[in-house]
N, C-alpha and C positions, 0 to 999 in steps of 0.2 A: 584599833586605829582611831585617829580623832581627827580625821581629817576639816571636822568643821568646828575647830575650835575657835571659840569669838565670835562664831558666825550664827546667823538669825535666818529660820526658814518658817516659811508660811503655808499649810497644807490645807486644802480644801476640801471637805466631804471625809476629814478627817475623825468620825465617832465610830467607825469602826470598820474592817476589811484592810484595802488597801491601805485606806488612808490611813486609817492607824496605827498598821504594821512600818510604812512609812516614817511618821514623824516617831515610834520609836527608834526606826533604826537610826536616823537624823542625830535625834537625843543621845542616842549609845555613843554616837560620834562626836558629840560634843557640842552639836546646835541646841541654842535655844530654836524649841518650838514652839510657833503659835497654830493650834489646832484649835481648826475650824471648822462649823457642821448648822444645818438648822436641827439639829435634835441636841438641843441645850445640855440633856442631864446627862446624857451621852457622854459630849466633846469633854464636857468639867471630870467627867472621871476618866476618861484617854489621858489628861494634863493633871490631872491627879496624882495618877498610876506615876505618870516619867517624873513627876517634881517639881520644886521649882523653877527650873527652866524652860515651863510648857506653861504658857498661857490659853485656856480654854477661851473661845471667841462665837459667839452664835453669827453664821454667815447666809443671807441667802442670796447667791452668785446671779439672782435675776436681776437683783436690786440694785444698784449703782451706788447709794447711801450705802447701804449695808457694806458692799466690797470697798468702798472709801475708809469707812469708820474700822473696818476688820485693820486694814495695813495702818491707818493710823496708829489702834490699840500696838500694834507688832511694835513701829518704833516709838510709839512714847513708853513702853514697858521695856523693851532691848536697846535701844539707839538708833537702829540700825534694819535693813533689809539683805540678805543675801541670795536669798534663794523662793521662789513659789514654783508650787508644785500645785497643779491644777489638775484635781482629781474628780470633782464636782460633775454631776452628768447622769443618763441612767439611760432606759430605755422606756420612755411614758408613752408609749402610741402601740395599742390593742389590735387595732381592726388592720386587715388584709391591705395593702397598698393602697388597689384601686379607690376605696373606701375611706383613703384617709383625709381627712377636712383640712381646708389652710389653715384652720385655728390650731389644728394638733399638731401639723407642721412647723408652724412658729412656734408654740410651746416647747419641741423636740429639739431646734434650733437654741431659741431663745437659752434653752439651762446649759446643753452641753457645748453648741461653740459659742456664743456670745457672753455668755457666762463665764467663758477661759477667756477672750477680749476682754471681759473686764475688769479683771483681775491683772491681767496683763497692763493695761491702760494704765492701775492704782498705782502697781508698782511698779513702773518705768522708773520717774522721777529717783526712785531708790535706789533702785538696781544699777543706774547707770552711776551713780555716786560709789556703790560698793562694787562696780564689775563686775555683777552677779547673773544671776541665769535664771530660766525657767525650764521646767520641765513638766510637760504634759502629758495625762495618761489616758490615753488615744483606747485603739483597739484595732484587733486582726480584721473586726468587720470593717474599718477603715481603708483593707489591703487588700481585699479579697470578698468573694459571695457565701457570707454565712446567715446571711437572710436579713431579715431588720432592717429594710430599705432606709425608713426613717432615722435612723439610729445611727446604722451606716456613714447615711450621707453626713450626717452631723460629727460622727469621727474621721470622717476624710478631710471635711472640714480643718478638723482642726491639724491635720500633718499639711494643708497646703497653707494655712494660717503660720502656721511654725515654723518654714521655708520661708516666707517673705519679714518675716518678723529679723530670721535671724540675719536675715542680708542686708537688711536695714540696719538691725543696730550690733553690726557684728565691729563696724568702726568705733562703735565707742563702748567696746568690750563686753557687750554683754550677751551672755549665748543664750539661743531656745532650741533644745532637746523635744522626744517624745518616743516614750515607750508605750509601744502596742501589746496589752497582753492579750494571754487567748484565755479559756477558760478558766477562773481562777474561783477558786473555796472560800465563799465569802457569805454571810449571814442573808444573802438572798437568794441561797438556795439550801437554805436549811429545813424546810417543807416539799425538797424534788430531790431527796436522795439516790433514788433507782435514774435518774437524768444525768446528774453527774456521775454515777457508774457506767451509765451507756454512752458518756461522752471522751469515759477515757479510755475506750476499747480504739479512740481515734485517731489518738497521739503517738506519735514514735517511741514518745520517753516512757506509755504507759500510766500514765496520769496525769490528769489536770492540776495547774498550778495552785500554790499556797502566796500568799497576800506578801508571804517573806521573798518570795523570789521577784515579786516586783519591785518591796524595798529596796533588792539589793540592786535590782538594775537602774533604779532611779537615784542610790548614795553613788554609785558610779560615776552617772552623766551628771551629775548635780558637782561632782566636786573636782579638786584640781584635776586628777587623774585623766581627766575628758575636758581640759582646759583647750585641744586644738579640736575640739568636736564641737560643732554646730551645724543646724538645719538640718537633722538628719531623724529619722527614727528607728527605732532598737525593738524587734520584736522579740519578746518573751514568751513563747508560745509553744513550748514544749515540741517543737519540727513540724506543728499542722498544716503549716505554710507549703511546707514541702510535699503534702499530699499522707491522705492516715495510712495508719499501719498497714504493714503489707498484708500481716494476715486480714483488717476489715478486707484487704481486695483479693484476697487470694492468691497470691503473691507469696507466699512463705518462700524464704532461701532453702535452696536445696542444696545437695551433693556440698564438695569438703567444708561452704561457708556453715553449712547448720552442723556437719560434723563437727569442728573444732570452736563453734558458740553456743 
């Protein structure tokens, strides 16, 4: 498919996982990408890898310059804006709740929702020229208690961010999406392998997700196919949502359902 042929998307925290997996799938479809990352040698070989239709961009999403000059670079190299995808974010705060400083609170704030604001903010003026969309990639701790108070409240943030965004500028055609995923296989936890094994005894599907199944959910809502979709979000979560496996709870089906599966 190409569904986004002609069309120019801007990916944030895009040097590697999601965001990578992301603006390739973008690419496969036909977007120029501008991938962006503050780990420079990184993003240059992500937009390497896809060609010339990927422009590498050093971005750091706290900085207002920086997310100015990034959408800038997008359209004086493509023309144009269609799509961001705010991927930007982490989980920086160590110590137990009670424990945690207002300093480490606004920093927590500051990268993962304010950092999608201002991204958001850059490329308004564009998006509302191209009737294009945002899609931001939130999390299950946004939907649910999977600890990370901190972390949490900054992706709840961002789906009630997402919801008034899209009501606002849903009149002048431009949607904002967000996909929440749950665990996913990504180079930050390449040092706690025996964790994501014990984290997918949890899921329905039997495993933790890969960085491809949130490209796909985000080429989805990002392109026409999800042109009557706005303010909403899409969780990618392998069914955690829906409570773990029955075996973690003891739960195994019995009688004709385990007979004939």
């Amino acid at each position: 498919m190409q569904r986004f042929e002609g069309q120019v998307a801007l990916i944030t925290a895009g040097a590697q996982g999601i965001g990578a997996a992301v603006a390739r799938r973008l690419a496969d479809e036909g977007a120029s990408v501008v991938v962006t990352d503050l780990q420079e040698d990184k993003v240059a070989e992500v937009a390497a890898g896809i060609g010339a239709q990927a422009l590498g961009v050093r971005l750091d999403v706290t900085n207002r310059d920086d997310v100015d000059a990034a959408v800038a670079a997008a359209v004086e190299r493509f023309g144009r804006l269609d799509v961001v995808v705010n991927n930007a974010g982490g989980c920086i705060v160590s110590t137990v709740p009670e424990d945690t400083s207002a300093e480490e609170w606004h920093q927590q704030l500051d990268l993962t929702l304010v950092g999608a604001s201002r991204c958001i903010q850059a490329a308004l003026p564009h998006l509302v020229k191209t009737r294009g969309n945002v899609v931001t990639i939130s999390s299950v701790n946004g939907l649910a208690a999977f600890g990370n108070i901190e972390y949490a409240a900054a992706k709840a943030g961002q789906i009630a961010m997402t919801v008034n965004y899209a009501a606002r500028y849903g009149g002048l055609g431009v949607r904002f999406n967000v996909v929440a995923p749950g665990t996913i296989r990504t180079p930050n936890w390449d040092n706690q392998p025996d964790t994501l094994e014990r984290f997918e005894k949890l899921y329905p599907l039997g495993r933790v997700g890969e960085p491809e199944d949130i490209a796909a959910a985000v080429a989805f809502l990002a392109s026409d196919d999800a042109a009557w979709i706005t303010g909403h979000t899409l969780p990618v979560e392998g069914g955690v949502l829906t409570g773990p496996r029955s075996e973690v709870m003891d739960l195994t089906p019995s009688g004709p359902f385990k007979k004939d599966y």
